[in-house]
N, C-alpha and C positions, 0 to 999 in steps of 0.2 A: 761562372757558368752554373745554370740550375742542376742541381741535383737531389730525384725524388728518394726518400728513403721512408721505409714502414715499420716503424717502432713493434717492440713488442706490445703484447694487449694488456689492456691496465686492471680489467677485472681480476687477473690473479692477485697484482701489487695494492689494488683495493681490500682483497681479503686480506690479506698481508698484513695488513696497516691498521685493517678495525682488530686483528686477532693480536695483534703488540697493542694499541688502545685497550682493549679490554685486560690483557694482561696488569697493564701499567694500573689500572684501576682497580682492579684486585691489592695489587701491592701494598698501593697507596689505603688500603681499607684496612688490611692485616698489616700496617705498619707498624701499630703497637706492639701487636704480640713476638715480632721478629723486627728488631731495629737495623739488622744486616737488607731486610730488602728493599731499602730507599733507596738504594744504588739500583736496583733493581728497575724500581716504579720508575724511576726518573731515564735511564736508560732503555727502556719499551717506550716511554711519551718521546723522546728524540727521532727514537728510530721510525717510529708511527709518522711524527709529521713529516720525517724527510722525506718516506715512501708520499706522502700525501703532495709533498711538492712536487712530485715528480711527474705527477696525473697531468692529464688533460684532456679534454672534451673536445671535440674536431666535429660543427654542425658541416654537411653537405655544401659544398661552393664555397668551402671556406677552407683554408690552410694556416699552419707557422711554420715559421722561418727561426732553423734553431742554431744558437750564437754558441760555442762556450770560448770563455774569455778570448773575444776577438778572433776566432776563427771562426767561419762558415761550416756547418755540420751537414746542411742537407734541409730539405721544403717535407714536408709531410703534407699530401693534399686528399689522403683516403679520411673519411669521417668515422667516426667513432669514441670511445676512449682508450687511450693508450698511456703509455709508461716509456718516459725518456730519463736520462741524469736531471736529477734535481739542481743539479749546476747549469743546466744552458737556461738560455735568455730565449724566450719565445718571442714572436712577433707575431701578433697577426695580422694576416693579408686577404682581406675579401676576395671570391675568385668570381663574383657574380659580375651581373653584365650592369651596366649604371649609364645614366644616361646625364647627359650635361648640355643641359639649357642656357647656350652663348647670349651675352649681353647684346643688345642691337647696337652693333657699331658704326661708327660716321665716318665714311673715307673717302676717299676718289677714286673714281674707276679709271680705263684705261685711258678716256678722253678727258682726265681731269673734272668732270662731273660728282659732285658731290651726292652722294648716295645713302641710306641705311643699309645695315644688310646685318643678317643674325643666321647661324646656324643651330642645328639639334646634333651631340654624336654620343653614337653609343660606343662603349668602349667596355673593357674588361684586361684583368690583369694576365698576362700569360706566360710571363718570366718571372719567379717573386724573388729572385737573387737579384734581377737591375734593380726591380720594383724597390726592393730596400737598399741595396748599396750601390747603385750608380746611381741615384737622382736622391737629391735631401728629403721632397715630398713630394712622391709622384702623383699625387691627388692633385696640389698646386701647377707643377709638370704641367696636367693634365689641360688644365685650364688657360695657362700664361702660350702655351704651344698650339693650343686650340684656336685664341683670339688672333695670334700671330698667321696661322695656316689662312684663318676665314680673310683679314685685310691684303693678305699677298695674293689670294684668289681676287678679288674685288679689283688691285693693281692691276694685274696680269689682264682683265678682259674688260669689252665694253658693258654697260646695261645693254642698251640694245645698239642696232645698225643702225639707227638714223644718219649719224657722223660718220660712224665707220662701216658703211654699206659693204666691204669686203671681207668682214669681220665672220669666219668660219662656225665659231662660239661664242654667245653671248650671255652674259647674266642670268637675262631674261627668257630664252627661248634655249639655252641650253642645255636647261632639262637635266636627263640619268646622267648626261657629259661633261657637265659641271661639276657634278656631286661624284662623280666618279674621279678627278681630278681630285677635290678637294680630298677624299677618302684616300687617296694614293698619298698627299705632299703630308698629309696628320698621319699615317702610317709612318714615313719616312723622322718624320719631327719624332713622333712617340717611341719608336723601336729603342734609343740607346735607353729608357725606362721600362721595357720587358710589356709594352701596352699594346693589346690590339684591337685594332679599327674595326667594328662590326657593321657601323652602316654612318656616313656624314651626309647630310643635306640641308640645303637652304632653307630655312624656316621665315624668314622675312626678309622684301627686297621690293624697295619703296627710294625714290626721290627723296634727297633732302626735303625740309621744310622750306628752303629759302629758294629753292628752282620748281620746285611740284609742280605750281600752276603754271609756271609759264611753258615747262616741259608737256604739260595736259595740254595747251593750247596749242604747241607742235604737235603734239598725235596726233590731234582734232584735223588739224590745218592738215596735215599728212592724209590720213583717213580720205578727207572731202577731196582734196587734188585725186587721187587714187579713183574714187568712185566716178570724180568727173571726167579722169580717161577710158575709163570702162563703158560710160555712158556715149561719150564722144565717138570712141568705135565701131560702138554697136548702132547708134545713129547712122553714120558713113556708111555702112553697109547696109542699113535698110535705106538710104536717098540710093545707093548704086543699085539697089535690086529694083525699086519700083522706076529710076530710068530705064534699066536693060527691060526690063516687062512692057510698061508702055511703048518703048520703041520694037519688042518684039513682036508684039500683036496688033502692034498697031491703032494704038487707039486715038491717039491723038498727034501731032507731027507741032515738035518743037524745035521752037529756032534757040540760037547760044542765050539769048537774053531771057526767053521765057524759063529755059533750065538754069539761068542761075537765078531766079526770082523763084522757081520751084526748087531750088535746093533750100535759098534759104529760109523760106517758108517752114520746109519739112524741117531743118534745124533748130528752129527756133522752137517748133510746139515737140521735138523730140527730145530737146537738151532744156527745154523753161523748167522749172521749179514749179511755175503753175501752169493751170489748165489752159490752155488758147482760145481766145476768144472768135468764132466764127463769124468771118465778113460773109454775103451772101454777096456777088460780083451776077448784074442781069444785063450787063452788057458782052459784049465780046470779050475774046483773053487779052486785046489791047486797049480795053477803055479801063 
């Protein structure tokens, strides 16, 4: 379990250190005249470096993680310089936020559709005791867990509802719902490494190379059916309004045969692709 602790400050043990330096350097000047202070000169330069080992420099967003021989001591995550035992083992552990750009992967989605699909996440370390001793390298962790979360998303749902028209979430259209998933299952993956999840989302999500086109030519096909019953609708109900009107007002008195020669009339120049070409009729409605 993490635990924060705040060293004493190191500017005293700085002065410390240069005031044994300088000592030690005197000595060693006056060695001649007094042969007893080599013991001297030489015990200030010892004592100077060990103070010196002991320093260390703490920038913002940044901590160590202090060892001595094999025991956990505590995370130091205040910046500054400070003064610990020159015996523990430092670690440092970035505390900033970093972002990791997933390779575009090749899988099958729900319906066995072969897919690309890449994600972005931003992540940051937030336990630096897992961060160093549950996981070997939570950087790699970070990555091998990341690719694993993004193909189990892609398993789990379709691209789109073409196939699976019942399909609540999809790939494609499911949007903050998807990445809000995805952001939950890399939380769950990352945690025994002290990592947390600041933001997961879909960065790329594309057809295979070896179905694209023929899946382009189902939307297409899809699209046009779609347009053609919207069109066909609205047709039917403009042939039912100008029957009910002419038979309302009266304008003109049609038998079954003339109204289904005027519906399909109206069908045909409501639902053609192209313009309709006007007959000009100077006989009666029966010739």
């Amino acid at each position: 379990m993490e635990k924060i602790i705040k060293p004493v400050s190191g500017y005293v043990a700085l002065l410390v250190s240069l005031v044994l330096l300088a000592g030690s350097v005197y000595c060693f000047i006056h060695i001649q005249e007094r042969g007893w202070v080599i013991a001297g000169a030489i015990g200030f330069l010892i004592a100077s470096i060990y103070i010196m080992c002991g320093l260390m420099v703490i920038y913002p967003n940044h901590s160590r993680v202090l060892n001595f021989f094999g025991n956990y001591v505590g995370t130091v995550k205040a910046d500054g310089l400070f003064f610990v035992n020159p015996l523990y083992t430092k670690q440092k552990i970035s505390l900033r936020s970093e972002n990791l750009q997933g390779q575009t992967l090749k899988v099958n989605d729900k319906m066995g559709n072969p897919i690309e699909i890449g994600a972005v996440v931003v992540w940051q370390v937030g336990d630096t005791y897992k961060a160093a001793y549950e996981v070997e390298d939570y950087e790699g962790y970070v990555k091998v867990q990341s690719e694993a979360a993004v193909r189990h998303l892609a398993n789990s749902f379709s691209y789109d509802n073409l196939e699976d028209q019942h399909a609540e979430i999809t790939l494609r259209d499911g949007g903050d719902k998807a990445n809000e998933i995805l952001e939950k299952e890399l939380a769950d993956r990352l945690a025994p490494a002290g990592i947390i999840i600041i933001e997961a989302r879909i960065a790329h999500l594309a057809y295979a190379a070896e179905i694209a086109g023929a899946m382009l030519q189902r939307q297409q096909a899809t699209a046009i059916v779609a347009a053609r019953i919207k069109i066909v609708e609205g047709a039917v109900g403009m042939v039912e309004m100008a029957l009910e009107m002419l038979s309302k007002k009266q304008i003109v008195e049609l038998d079954e045969e003339k109204k289904a020669a005027m519906v399909s009339n109206l069908m045909v120049v409501l639902c053609g692709e192209k313009g309709a070409q006007p007959i000009l009729n100077t006989g009666t409605l029966y010739q």
